[in-house]
Structures are given as structure tokens and as C-alpha cells.
GUMI-568949 format. One record per atom (N, C-alpha, C): x, y, z. Coordinates in steps of 0.02 Angstrom, whole numbers, plus 50000, padded with zeros to 5 digits. Example, Ala and Ser with C-alpha at 12.3 -4.5 7.8 and 13.67 -1.06 7.14 Angstrom:
GUMI-568949
506604971650390506154977550390506604983550390506424988850354506844994750357506455000250394
END
This chain:
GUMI-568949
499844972850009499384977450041499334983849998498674985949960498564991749936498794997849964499215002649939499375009249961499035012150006498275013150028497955017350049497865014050134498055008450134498065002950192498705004250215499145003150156499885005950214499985013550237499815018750185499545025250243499155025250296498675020650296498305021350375498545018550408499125012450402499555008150472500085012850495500305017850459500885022950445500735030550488500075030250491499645034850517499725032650597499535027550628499305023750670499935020750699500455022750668501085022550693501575029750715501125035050731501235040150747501275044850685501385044050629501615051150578500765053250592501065059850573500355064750568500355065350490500595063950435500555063550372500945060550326500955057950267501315052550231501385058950167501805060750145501875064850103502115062750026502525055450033502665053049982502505046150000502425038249939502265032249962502465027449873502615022649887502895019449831503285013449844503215010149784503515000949811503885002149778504464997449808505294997249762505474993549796505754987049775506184982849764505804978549845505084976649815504604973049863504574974149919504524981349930504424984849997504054991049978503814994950015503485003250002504105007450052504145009550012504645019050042504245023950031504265026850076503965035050096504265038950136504035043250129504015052750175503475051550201503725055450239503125059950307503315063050374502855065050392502765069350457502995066150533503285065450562503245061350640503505065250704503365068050740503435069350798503705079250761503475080550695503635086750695504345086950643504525080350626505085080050590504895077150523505145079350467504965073850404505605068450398505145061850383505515056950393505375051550348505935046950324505845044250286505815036450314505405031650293505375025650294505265018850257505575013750264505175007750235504605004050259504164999850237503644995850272503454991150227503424984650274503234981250243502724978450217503014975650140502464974250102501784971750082501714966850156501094962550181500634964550237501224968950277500714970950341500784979350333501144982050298501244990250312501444991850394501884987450419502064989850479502844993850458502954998050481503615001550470504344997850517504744994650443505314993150461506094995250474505825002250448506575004850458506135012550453506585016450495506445025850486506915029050501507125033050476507685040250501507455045650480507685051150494507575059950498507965059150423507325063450382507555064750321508185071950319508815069050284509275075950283508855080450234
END
């Protein structure tokens, strides 16, 4: 799934912004915005649904 597709599933999964985005090791990791916190996540590579997130230290 092209980058600009997994920011809009990422979007649509509550963040109010994706600040960083990038594939590594056949997944995308990013930053962003969610509930007021920046937070980091994985998603996956076919659907851009977010598989893992925590509060960035």
C-alpha cells in the first residue's frame, strides 16, 4: 500500500496527524498526533491498519 493510503487509514484511525512515515523491515513505522499525545506506531503493510501503538517517550 502506497504511503499516502496508509496516512489516510492512520488518519481514520483517530490521529489528527502523521508526522513521520516509513517502511522497515516489511511494515511502515510512524509518528503522530492521537488523542493530543505524539505517538508512535506500526501498520500494516497491505491494509495500513495500525498494529501496534504506544506514547512516544
Amino acid at each position: 500500500m502506497p504511503a499516502q493510503q496508509v496516512i489516510e487509514q492512520v488518519l481514520k484511525s483517530g490521529y489528527t496527524q502523521v508526522t513521520k512515515l516509513e517502511a522497515d523491515d516489511g511494515r511502515w513505522e510512524g509518528e503522530g498526533i492521537k488523542n493530543g499525545q505524539k505517538m508512535d506506531f506500526h501498520a500494516d503493510p497491505k491494509t495500513g491498519v495500525i498494529t501496534s501503538e504506544k506514547v512516544d517517550d
